[in-house]
N, C-alpha and C positions, 0 to 999 in steps of 0.2 A: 566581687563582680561575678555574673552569671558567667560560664565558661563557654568559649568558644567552642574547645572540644572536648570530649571523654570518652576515655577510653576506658572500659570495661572487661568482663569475663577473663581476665588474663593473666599467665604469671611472671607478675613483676619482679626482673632482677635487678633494683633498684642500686646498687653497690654504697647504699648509705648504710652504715652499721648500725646506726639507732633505728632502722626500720628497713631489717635488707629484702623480706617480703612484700607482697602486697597483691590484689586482685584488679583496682582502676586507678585513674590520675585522672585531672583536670589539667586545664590550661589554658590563659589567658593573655591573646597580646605577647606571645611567643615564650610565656613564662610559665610554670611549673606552680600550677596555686594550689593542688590537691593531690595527696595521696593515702591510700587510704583499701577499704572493706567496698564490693560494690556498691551495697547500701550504703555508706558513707557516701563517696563521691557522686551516686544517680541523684542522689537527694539535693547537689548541686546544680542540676540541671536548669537549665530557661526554655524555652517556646522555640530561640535559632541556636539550642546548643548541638553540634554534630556529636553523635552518638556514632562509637566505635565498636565493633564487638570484635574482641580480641579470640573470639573461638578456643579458648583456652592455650592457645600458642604464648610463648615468650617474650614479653615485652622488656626492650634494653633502650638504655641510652644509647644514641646512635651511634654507629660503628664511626670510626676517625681510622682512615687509613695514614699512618705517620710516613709514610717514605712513597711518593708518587713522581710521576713527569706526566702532569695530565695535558698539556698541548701536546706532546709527543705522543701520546696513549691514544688522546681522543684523533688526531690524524690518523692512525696505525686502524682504526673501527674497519675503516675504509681500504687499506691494503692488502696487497696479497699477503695472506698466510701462510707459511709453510710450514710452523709446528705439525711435524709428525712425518713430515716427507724425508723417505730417507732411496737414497740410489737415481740415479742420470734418470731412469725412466719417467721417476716417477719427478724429478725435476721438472724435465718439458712437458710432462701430461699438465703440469701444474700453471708452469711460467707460458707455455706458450699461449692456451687459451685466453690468458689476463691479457698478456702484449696483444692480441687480437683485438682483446677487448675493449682499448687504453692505446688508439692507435694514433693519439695528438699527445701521448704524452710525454715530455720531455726524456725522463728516466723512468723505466720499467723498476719497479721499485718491491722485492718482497722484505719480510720482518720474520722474527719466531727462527729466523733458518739458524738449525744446529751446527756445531764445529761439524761434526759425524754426518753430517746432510749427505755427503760424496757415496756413505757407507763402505769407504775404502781404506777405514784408519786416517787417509790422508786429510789438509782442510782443504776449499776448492783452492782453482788460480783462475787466474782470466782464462784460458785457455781452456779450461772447464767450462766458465762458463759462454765465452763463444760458440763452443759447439753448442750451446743450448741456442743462444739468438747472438748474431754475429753483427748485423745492420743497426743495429740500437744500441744505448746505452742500459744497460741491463748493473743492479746494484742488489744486494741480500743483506742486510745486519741483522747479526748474530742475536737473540735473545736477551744477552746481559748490555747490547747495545755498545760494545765495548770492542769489536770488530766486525768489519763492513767486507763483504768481495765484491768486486767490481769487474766487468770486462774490458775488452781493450776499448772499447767505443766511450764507455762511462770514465774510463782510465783519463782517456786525450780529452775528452770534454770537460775534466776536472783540471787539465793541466799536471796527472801526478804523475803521467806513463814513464818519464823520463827520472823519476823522484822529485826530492825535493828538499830544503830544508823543511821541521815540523818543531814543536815544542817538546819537551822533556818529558817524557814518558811515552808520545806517540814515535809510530813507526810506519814510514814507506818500505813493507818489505821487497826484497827488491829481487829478480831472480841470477841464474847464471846468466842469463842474455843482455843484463845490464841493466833491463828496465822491471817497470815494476810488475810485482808474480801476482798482482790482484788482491793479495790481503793489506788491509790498510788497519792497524792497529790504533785504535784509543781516537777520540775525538779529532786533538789535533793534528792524526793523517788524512780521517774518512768528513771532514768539513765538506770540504770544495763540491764531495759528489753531493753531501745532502743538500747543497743549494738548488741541488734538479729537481727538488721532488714538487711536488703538484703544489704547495706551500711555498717554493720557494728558500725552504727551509726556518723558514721562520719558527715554525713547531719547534727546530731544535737549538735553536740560537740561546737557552738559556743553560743550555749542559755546555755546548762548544765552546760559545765565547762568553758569557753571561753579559754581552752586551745588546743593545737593540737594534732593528733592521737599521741597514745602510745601504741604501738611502732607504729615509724611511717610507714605511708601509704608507701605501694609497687608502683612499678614506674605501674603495672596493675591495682591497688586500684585509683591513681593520674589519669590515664588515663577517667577509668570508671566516678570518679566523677565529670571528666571535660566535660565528655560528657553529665551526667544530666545537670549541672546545664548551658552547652552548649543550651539542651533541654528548662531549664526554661528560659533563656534568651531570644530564638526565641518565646517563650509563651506570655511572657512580650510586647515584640515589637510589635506582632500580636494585642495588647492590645491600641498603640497607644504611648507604655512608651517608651522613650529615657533615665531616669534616675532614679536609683535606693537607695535610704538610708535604709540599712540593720541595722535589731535592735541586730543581731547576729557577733559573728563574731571571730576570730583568724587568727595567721598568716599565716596559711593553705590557708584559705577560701582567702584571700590577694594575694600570692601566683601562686591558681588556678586562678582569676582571670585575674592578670596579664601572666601570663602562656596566658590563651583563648585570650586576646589582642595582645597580639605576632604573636599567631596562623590566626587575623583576626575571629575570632570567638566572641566576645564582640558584642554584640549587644544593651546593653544598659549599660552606666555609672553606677558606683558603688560608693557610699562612704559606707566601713566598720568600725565598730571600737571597740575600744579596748571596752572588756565587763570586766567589773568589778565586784565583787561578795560578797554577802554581809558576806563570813566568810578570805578576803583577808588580806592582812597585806597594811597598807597604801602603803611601800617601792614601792609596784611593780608598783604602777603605774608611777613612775620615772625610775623604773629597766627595766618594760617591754612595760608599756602603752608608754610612749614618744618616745623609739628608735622605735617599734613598725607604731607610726604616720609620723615620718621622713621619715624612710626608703617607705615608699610608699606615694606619693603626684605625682601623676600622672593628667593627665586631666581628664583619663577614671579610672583610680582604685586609691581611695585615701584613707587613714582613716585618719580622722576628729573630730568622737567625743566620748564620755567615754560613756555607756548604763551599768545603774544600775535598778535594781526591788526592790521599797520598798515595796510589796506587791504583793498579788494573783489578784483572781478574784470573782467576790461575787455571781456567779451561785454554787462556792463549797463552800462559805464562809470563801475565806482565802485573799481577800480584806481587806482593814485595814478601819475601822468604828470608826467614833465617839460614837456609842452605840452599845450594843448587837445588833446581827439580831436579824430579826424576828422569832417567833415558832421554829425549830427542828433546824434550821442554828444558831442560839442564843443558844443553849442549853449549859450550864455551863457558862453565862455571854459570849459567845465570839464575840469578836468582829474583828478575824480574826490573819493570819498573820504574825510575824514582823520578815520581812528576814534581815532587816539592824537593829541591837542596836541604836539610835537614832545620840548618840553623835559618833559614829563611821561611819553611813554617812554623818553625817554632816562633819566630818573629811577630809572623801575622797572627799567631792564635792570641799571644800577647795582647796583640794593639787591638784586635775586635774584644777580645773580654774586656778592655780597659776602657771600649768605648759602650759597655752592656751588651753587647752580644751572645745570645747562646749563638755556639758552634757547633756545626754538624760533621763528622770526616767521615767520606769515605773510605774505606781501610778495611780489605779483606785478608791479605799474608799477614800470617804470624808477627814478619818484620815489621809491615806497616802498621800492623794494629798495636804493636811493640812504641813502634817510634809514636804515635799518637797518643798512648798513653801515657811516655814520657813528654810529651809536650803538652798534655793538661797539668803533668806534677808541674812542669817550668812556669805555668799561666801558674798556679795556686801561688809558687813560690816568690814569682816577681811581682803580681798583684794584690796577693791576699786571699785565704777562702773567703768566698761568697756561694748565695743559691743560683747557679750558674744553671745547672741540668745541662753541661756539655753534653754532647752524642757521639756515640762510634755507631756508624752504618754498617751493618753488613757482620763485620765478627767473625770470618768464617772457619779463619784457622786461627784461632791461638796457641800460644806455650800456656801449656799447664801453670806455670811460675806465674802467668802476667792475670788471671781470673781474676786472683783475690784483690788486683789492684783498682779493679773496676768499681768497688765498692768504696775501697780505703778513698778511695778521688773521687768519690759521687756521682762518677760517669755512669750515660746509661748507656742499656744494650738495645742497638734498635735491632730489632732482627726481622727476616723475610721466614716462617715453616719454606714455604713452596721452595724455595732456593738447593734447598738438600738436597742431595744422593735419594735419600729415603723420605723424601716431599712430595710423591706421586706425582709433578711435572717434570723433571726432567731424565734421563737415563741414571739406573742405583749401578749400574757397572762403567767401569773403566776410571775411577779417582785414582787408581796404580798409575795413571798415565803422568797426574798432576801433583799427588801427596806420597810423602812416604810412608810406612808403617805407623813409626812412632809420631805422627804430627796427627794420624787419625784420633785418638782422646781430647784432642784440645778444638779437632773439625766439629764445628755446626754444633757444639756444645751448649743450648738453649738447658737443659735442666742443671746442668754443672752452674753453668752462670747464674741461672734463678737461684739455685742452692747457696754462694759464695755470698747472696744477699744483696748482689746486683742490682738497681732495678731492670725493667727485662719490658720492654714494648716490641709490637709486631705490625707488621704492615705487607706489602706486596714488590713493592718496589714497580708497579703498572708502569710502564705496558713489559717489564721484562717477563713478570708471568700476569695473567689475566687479576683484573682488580675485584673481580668475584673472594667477596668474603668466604664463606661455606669452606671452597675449597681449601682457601687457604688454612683454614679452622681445622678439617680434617686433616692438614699436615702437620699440624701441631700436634692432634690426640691421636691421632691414628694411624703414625709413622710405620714406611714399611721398618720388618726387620732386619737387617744386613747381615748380623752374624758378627762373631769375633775378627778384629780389634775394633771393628765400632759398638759404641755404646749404647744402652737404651737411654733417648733425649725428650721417651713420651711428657705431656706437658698433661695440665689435668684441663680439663672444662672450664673451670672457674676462674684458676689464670689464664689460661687462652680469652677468657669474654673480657675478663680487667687488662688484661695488654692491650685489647684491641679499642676501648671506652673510655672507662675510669680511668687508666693509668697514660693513653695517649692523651689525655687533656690536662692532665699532669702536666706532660713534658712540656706542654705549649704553655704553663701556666694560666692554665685555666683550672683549676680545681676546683677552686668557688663556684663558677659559674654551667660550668659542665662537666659532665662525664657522670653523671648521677641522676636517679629519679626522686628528686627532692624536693620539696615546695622551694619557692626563692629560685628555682637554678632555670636555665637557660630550655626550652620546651623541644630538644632535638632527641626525636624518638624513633626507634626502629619494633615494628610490631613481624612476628617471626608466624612464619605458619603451623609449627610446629611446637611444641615444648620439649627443648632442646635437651632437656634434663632426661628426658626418658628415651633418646634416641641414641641405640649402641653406638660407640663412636668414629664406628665406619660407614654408618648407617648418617652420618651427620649431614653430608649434605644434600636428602633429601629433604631438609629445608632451607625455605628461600624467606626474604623480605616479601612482606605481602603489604606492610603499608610505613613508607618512612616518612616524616615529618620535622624541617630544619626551620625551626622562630617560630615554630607554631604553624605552620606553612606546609601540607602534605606538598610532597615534592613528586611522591611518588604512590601509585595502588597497583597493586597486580590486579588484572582484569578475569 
């Protein structure tokens, strides 16, 4: 068949072995019918075939970001930012102008805000931030989305001022005066306030509860949040992404999806899935996880796999450790966390393998990524090996002893570059706050792990840092250097581009069908403006996607 489009002048890094070169491709009806010499493929050409000129830039199979929250990300387009604001002044220079400008809006709502935002060592309290807006409810979560501060006004309007019961791993911190000091730790403290936010909270309803609005969304409510996350999807594509693995999720967010594919509006593949919760009853995941994964198996909207959290994050110290933190995050022995009872995930990881599910964990302490990997040995043991591709999220501290079992169990390493000390987003000083000495070799250990024979996929974890590819590309090759006791984690090029392609279509199983420039395979292509092979590699992200294409379908052109 004459080809819809061809692309041209370009260098093909095809990640097929028997032809990993090449200069054009064809493609037809969202499939991969040519690859090839330009003269080979022009010679395919018709009368309505769109001609590409790759201007000698990098042409990949589409970027697949494997770890997202894109209804939370694509809402967050729209919020106030506070990535980079740090000291009171520069707080109300920030917050006050927004509340001016958002003067119907239920909750003043910022995102990106750092623990360090105070610039006082200290994290804020309500009382911080009242002096900033006092007559409003005024809210900030944190980056890793994993702690929220709230005011007194957001406090009362949430119902938490006085505390509260919350679930197993969250916390109403609570102050000397009885009530609560404005930090609200882990989902299930900081819920109640994200129900203010201009959504509703609907955006977040598949990290909180992994259930769907109650009552449910109005066919105006359905409308609106198909138009965000319509929004985040042309954000994505702008990025280079063709597919997306969402860490969040319910039958809503399913739904919408398949809803915006109907409409022609999808612009980049989805796999959702069922989110599991560490105070659930095993049942549901048979009750609601499996008809849940049935009823959608689409090519563009599917759910695929179970997302559990055995733990926080170790900037609040609610990360699961092998030992106490360090100084004031250690204080009373802690050592973080335990949102799953141990023998009760290991339960559920059981019953979703048994029912084909890959499983995804969140798991950044040592301890939790400890305990997660012994409960894929307990899933092997009581089911049987199978080609599962379990997941561990995140990874960010390990014991040196637990690497090589990552391998021996099949399990992969999803990992975020940007996330690190030494990732160019967030501060490379103060981890003395949160790690000890010796637990640094086993921190953010992406080349050790690639080394032990791991497999090893990358993504962003959006909106915790921006879903911009590039960036993230650059914190894999082009890590700052920290100096002794941390290690050099540089990653090369060509594993950075197969974590980010070839190998996140792997995990999804899809191999056959994507992550490759193949004849047969699936037509989701990212054309680069630059040729990425010759750009030093701090010098990387002065390229961008200048043309992506998902089913054959340009999603996106830089203008």
């Amino acid at each position: 068949m004459t080809p819809d489009i061809i692309i041209h002048n370009g260098k093909l890094m095809t990640f097929d072995t028997t032809q990993p070169d090449a200069q054009a491709m064809a493609m037809v009806d969202g499939t991969i019918t040519g690859v090839g010499s330009d003269a080979e493929i022009k010679a395919m050409a018709g009368i309505r075939t769109r001609m590409i000129d790759a201007k000698g830039g990098t042409v990949l199979p589409g970027f697949i970001d494997s770890h997202v929250h894109l209804f939370g990300g694509a809402f967050e387009l729209d919020c106030l930012n506070l990535y980079g604001i740090e000291g009171m002044e520069a707080m109300k220079a920030a917050i006050l102008p927004y509340a001016d400008a958002n003067p119907d809006a239920d909750l003043v709502y910022g995102v990106m805000a750092d623990y360090a935002i105070l610039g006082t060592g200290k994290t804020p309290t309500r009382h911080d931030l009242d002096r900033i807006l006092c007559d409003r409810p005024l809210a900030m979560i944190a980056p890793d989305h994993h702690t929220v501060w709230a005011n007194t006004k957001a406090l009362k309007a949430a119902g938490l001022f006085d505390g509260g019961k919350v679930e197993a791993g969250s916390e109403i911190v609570m102050g000397a005066d009885g009530k609560a000091s404005g930090e609200l730790l882990e989902p299930g403290a900081y819920g109640p306030v994200i129900t203010m936010t201009a959504l509703g909270g609907r955006e977040a309803l598949g990290l909180v509860t992994g259930r769907d609005p109650q009552p449910a969304a109005t066919s105006d409510q359905r409308a609106r949040d198909k138009d965000v996350i319509s929004r985040g999807l042309a954000h994505c594509a702008a990025q280079g992404i063709t597919g997306l693995h969402l860490m969040d999720g319910n039958r809503y967010q399913l739904e919408l999806l398949s809803e915006l594919e109907a409409e022609g509006r999808l612009k980049c593949r989805c796999m959702v899935p069922f989110h599991f919760k560490g105070k659930d009853d095993i049942a549901r995941i048979a009750a609601e996880g499996v008809p849940l994964r049935d009823d959608f198996q689409g090519n563009k909207v599917w759910c695929g796999h179970m997302k559990m959290f055995i733990d926080g994050v170790v900037e609040s110290g609610t990360a699961l450790m092998l030992q106490p933190y360090p100084g004031d995050l250690g204080a009373g022995g802690n050592i973080g966390d335990e949102v799953f009872e141990q023998s009760h995930f290991v339960a559920a990881a059981i019953e979703a393998d048994r029912h084909g599910f890959q499983i995804a964990v969140h798991a950044i302490g040592d301890a939790g990524v400890r305990r997660t990997i012994d409960a894929y040995q307990a899933v092997r043991d009581a089911n049987g090996p199978r080609d599962a591709r379990h997941r561990i999220e995140h990874l960010e501290v390990m014991h040196p002893d637990d690497i090589p079992r990552l391998a021996a169990l099949d399990i992969v390493a999803s990992i975020q570059p940007g996330h690190a000390p030494f990732g160019h987003v967030f501060p490379s000083t103060g981890t003395e706050e949160y790690l000890h000495d010796h637990q640094i070799p086993g921190a953010y250990a992406w080349q050790a792990i690639r080394a032990s024979g791991a497999k090893v996929i990358f993504s962003t974890d959006w909106p915790v840092t921006p879903v911009d590819v590039m960036p993230n590309i650059k914190s894999a090759i082009a890590p700052h250097h920290l100096g002794a006791p941390w290690t050099d984690q540089t990653q090369s090029l060509p594993d950075t581009l197969a974590s980010y392609t070839r190998d996140n279509a792997w995990v999804e199983f899809s191999e056959d069908r994507k992550g490759q420039l193949k004849v047969g395979m699936m037509a989701d292509v990212v054309i680069m403006s630059h040729d990425l092979t010759s750009l030093p590699p701090s010098d990387i992200t002065q390229a961008s996607a200048v043309t992506t294409i998902c089913d054959g379908q340009v999603t996106h052109q830089a203008s």
